[in-house]
N, C-alpha and C positions, 0 to 999 in steps of 0.2 A: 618784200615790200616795206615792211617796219624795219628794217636793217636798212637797204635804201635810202629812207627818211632820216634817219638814224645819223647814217654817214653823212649827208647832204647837208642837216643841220650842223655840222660840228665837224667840214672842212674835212671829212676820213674819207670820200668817193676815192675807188681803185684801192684803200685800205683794207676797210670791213666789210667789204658788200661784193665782196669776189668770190667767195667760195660757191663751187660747184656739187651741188646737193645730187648730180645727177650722174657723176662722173661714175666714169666706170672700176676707179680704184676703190669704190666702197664695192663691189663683189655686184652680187645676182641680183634682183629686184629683191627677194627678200632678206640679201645678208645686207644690201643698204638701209631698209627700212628698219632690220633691227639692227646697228650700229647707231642711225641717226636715233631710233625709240632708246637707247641705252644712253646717248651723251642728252638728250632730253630730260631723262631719269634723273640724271647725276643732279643737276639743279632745282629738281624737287626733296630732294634729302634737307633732315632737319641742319645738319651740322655746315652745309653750304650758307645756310642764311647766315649775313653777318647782322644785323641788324642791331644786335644790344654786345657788337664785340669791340666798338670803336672807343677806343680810347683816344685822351687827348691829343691834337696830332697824328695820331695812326692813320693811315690810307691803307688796307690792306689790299685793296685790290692793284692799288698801284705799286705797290711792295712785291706785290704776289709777281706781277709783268716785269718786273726789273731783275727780280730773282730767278724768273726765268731767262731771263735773255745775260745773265749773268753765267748760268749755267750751260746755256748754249755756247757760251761764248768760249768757258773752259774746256768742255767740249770740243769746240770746234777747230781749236790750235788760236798762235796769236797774231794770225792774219784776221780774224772777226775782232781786236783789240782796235779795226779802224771805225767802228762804230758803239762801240760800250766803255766808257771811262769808269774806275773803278768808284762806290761811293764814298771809299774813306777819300782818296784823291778830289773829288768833287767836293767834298764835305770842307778842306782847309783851305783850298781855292774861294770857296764862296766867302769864306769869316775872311782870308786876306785882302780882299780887292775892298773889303767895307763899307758890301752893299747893304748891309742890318743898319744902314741910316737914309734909307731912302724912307721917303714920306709923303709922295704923290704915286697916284696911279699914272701918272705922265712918267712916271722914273724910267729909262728901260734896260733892258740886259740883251746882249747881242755874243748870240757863237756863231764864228762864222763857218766854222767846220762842227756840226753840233753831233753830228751821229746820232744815237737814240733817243737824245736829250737830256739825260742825266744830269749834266753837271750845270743845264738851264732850271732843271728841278730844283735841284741844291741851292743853286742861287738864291733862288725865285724864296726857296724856303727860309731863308736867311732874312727877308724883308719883312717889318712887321705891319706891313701892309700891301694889297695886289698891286701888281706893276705889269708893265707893258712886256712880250716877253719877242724875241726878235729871232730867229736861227736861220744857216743855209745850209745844207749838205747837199754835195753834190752826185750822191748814191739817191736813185727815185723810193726804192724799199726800202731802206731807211731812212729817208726823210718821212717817209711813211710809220716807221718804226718812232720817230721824234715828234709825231702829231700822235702817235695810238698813245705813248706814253706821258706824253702832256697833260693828253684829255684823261687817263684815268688817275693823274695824279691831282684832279680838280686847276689843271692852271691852261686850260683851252679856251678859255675866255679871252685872255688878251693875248691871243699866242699866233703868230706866222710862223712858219717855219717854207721857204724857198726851198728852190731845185737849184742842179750846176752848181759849177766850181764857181767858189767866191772868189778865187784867183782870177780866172780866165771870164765868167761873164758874173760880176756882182748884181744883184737882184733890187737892194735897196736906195735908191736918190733921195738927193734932197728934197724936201715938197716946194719948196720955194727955185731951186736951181736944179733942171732935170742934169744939167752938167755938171754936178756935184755929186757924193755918195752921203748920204743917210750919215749923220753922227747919232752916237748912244752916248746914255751914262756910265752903262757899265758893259765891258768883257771882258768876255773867258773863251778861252782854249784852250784845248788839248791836241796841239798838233796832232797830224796824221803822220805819226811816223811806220805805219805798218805799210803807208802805203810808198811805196819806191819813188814817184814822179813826184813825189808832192812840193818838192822845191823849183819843179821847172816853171 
């Protein structure tokens, strides 16, 4: 129910509020109850609270989701490289495009193949003040993976991120000419080149 609400407020429905407490890959009724009373545990330990560990800038939890899915990713071969862009790569992309002079919250940033959202992170972090933040992936679980990571890196506030190919059906129009596409201030890309079709 509080997860539900959770998602609902902050655009994640069909992200966070899927798991199945009742499935039968958690074992017996009682090997599910003590696996769920065990990952319950874990979050009442002292050294999980981050509370006095935030340093200036640090997000660790949003650190912590990227590290994972960085690891996943090396894991996984570099067919998963169609949704995780490296963060030093992210990191020189965002200081060249010289979005560190935007100065309205109207400013925006647009990937239109955004993947996990990493390098709309990077961006975004680059500005010394919130901006509008724009993405499309045309993968549903990871556009999913590009809103979970937004929102734990605090930039869910001004954040869309669409479904479909930005090739084949683009998401964003003009507000004034529905027969026009959406212009930005600023993008970034990371081709998809892991993915074979991406030119057609």
């Amino acid at each position: 129910m509080v997860i539900g609400k959770l998602a609902e407020a902050n655009d994640l429905k069909g992200i966070i509020d899927i798991a199945d407490f009742n499935s039968e890959e958690l074992g017996t009724d009682k090997e599910a109850v003590d696996k769920l009373s065990d990952l319950v545990e874990i979050f009442h330990k002292p050294e999980i609270d981050f509370t006095n560990n935030r340093a200036g800038g640090d997000d660790i939890l949003g650190d912590a989701y990227e590290y994972l899915m960085r690891k996943f990713t090396q894991d996984s071969g570099k067919s998963k490289g169609q949704f995780y862009t490296p963060g030093e790569v992210s990191r020189i992309m965002a200081k060249v495009i010289g979005i560190n002079k935007a100065d309205s919250p109207s400013t925006s940033v647009y990937d239109p193949a955004c993947g996990s959202g990493s390098l709309l992170i990077r961006a975004a972090d680059e500005t010394p003040c919130d901006i509008s933040i724009w993405g499309q992936e045309k993968d549903n679980s990871t556009a999913g993976l590009a809103r979970m990571n937004l929102f734990l890196h605090n930039k869910g506030a001004g954040m869309v991120v669409g479904n479909k190919s930005t090739l084949s059906s683009p998401q964003y129009k003009d507000d004034n000419n529905p027969e026009l596409l959406k212009t930005f201030d600023f993008i970034v890309v990371n081709p998809p080149f892991s993915d074979k079709s991406w030119m057609v």
